[in-house]
N, C-alpha and C positions, 0 to 999 in steps of 0.2 A: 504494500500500500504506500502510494505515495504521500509523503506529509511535505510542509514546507519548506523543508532542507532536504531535500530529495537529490536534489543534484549537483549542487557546490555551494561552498561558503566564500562570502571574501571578509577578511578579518580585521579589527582594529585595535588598536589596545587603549584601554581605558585607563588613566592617569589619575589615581588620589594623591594627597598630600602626603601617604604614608608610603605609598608602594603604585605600581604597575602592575596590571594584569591581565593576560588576554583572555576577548570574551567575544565571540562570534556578532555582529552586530547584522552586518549585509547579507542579503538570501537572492538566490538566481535559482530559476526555475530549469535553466539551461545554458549549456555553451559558454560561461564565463570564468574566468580566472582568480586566483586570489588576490587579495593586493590588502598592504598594512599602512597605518598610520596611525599618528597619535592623537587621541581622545582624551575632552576631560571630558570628568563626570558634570561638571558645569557647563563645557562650552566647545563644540563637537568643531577640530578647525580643518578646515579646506577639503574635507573628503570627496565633495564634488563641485568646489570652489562658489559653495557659499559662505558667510563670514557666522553662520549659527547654525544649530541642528534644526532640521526642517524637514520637513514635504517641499518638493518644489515641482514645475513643468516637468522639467525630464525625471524626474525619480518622486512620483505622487504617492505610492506604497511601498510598505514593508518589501516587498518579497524584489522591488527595483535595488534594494542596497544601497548602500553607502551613509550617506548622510540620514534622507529616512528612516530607513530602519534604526539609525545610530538613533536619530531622534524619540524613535520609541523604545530604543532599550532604555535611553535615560529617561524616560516617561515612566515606566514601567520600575526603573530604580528609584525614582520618586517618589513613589504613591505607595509602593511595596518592600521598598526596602533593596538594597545593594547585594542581601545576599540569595536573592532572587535569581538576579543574574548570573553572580559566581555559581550555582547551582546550575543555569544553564549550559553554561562554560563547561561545568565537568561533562554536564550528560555530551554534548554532543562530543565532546573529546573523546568519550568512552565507547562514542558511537550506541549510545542507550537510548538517544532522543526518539520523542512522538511527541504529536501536539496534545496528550493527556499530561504532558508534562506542566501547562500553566495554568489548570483547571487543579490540578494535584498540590500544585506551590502555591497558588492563591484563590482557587476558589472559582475561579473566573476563565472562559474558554478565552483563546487568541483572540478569538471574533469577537466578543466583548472587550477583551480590553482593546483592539481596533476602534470599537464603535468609540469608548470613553476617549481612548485616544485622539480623534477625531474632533473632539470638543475646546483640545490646546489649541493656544496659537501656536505653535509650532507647525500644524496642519493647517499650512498656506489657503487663503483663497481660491490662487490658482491649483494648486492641486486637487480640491475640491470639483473647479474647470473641468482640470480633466479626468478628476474619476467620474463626475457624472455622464462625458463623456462615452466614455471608453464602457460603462454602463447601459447608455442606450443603445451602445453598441452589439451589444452581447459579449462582451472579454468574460473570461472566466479565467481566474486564477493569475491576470495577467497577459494573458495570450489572446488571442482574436481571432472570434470565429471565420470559418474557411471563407464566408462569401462578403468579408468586411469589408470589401472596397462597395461593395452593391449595397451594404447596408447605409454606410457614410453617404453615400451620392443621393441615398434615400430620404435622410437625417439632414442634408442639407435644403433638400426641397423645401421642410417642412420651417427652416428656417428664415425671418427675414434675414436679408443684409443690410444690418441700422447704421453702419459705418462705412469709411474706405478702409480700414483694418480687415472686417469680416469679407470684402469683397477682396481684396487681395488676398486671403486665406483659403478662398474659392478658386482662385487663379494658379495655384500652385500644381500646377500641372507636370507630372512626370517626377516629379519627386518621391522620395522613400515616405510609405505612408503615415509609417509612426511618425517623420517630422511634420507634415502634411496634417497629423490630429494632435498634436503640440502645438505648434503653432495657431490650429483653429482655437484649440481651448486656452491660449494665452491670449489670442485678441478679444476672446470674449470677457477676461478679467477687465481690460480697459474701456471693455463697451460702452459702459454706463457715462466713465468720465470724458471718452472721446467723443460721448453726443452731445457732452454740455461744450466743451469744447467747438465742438462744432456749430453747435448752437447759436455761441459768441460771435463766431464769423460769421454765418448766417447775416446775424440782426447791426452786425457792424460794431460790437462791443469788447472786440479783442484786443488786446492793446498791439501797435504797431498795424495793424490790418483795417482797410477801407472795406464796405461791404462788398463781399463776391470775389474779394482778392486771395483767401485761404485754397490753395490748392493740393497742399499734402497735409496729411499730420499722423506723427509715428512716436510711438510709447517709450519712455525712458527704462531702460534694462536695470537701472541699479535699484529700482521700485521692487524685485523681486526677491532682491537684497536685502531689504527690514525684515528686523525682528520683533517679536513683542505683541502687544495688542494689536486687534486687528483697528480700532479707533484710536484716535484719528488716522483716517486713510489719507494717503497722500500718492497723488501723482503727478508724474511729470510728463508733460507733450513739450516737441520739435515740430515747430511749423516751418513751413518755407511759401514762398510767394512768385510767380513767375517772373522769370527777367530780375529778380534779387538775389546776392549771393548771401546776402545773409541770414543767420539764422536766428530766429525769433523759438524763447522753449518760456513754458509756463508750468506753475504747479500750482494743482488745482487741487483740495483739500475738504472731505468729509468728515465733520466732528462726530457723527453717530449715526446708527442706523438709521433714525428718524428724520437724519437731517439733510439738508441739501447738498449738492456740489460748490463751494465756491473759489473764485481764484484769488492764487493766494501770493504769488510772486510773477513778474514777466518782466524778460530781459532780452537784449537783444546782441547774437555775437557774431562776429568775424568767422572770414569760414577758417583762419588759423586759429579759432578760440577765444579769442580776447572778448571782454566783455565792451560793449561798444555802448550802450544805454539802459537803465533800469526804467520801465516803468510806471507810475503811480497804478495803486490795483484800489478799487473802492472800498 
């Protein structure tokens, strides 16, 4: 019977104050290699070059490794205790491990503590994206059913395209599919803020921009980068304008679920960088 560690581990070693010890965090369902690095039990660094443990676009569960998974071993060392894990370390060294193993140490199946899991912010937005995803897909376990290009193509139908984000996500023609459903489920995290955004230009109330002059705008990558609460949300758009070399980037800023979009900085730079003008934002 296959369980979750069925087919290779890649490994990390977790770092206390007092000692070092290795403890299986990353799980692959196939085809993958090991690989180490140092972990604290505090602050999980660069395992797949994010600056904190997390869910993220390319690794939204347990069983993708690296970081993920790191982030729910130390989730799981939090709530239950460190020797939790040292516990899991032996089993699978001893090659003893089943998934009756976290129902037996705490009470609780994998899947539940998944579900609780799910409730941190450590468990990104966008990962959220794209497990819903990769959900309406049919994925089981991770892997995707035989007819998933026909099901996507199906799944898009049924979606509008409320941005230029989600229609260049459509465009993505000939490409490896799983970048093709990453990238749809990461423009859908900025959906919301690229239509206020867009909004702005619409009605002529972007700074830098006359009405009808917004012709691109694309999401800033280091947003996927925060850690912590998921409030206040913040993001960052790159506008551009025809015939301008300049770039015009704004952050637009959600204080709580109930609350609106508003902008919150806008600046304008050289296309070597330089900041050339800030601004006034209401």
């Amino acid at each position: 019977m296959r369980t979750i560690l069925s087919c290779c581990l890649a490994q990390s070693m977790f770092n206390t104050t007092e000692f070092f010890f290795p403890v299986v965090v990353a799980v692959c369902l196939c085809g993958c290699a090991s690989s180490r690095s140092t972990v604290s039990t505090k602050k999980l660094g660069y395992t797949n070059g994010w600056r904190c443990p997390q869910c993220s676009v390319a690794f939204p569960h347990y069983t993708y490794g690296y970081a993920c998974a790191g982030a729910f071993l130390l989730f799981v060392d939090a709530t239950h205790g460190s020797n939790v894990v040292r516990q899991l370390n032996t089993e699978l060294r001893r090659g003893s491990y089943s998934d009756r193993f976290f129902a037996k140490a705490m009470g609780k199946s994998l899947d539940e503590l998944w579900v609780e899991f799910r409730q941190s912010p450590a468990f990104t937005p966008v990962a959220a994206e794209v497990t819903e995803l990769y959900n309406a897909l049919g994925y089981v376990d991770g892997k995707p059913p035989r007819d998933v290009r026909v099901r996507f193509k199906a799944y898009l139908k049924q979606q509008p395209a409320t941005n230029d984000l989600l229609v260049a996500a459509r465009e993505m023609k000939g490409k490896p599919l799983k970048d093709v459903l990453r990238f749809y489920a990461f423009t859908r995290y900025f959906d919301e803020a690229a239509k206020f955004v867009g909004s702005l230009g619409e009605k002529g109330q972007l700074p830098g921009f006359a009405r009808g002059e917004l012709s691109q705008t694309w999401p800033g990558m280091s947003d996927l980068e925060s850690c912590g609460e998921p409030y206040p949300m913040l993001r960052t758009f790159t506008c551009v304008k025809n015939g301008d070399p300049s770039a015009y980037h704004y952050i637009v800023v959600r204080e709580s679920k109930d609350s609106s979009w508003k902008l919150q900085r806008a600046w304008r730079t050289s296309p070597d960088g330089r900041v050339l003008e800030e601004y006034p934002v209401p």
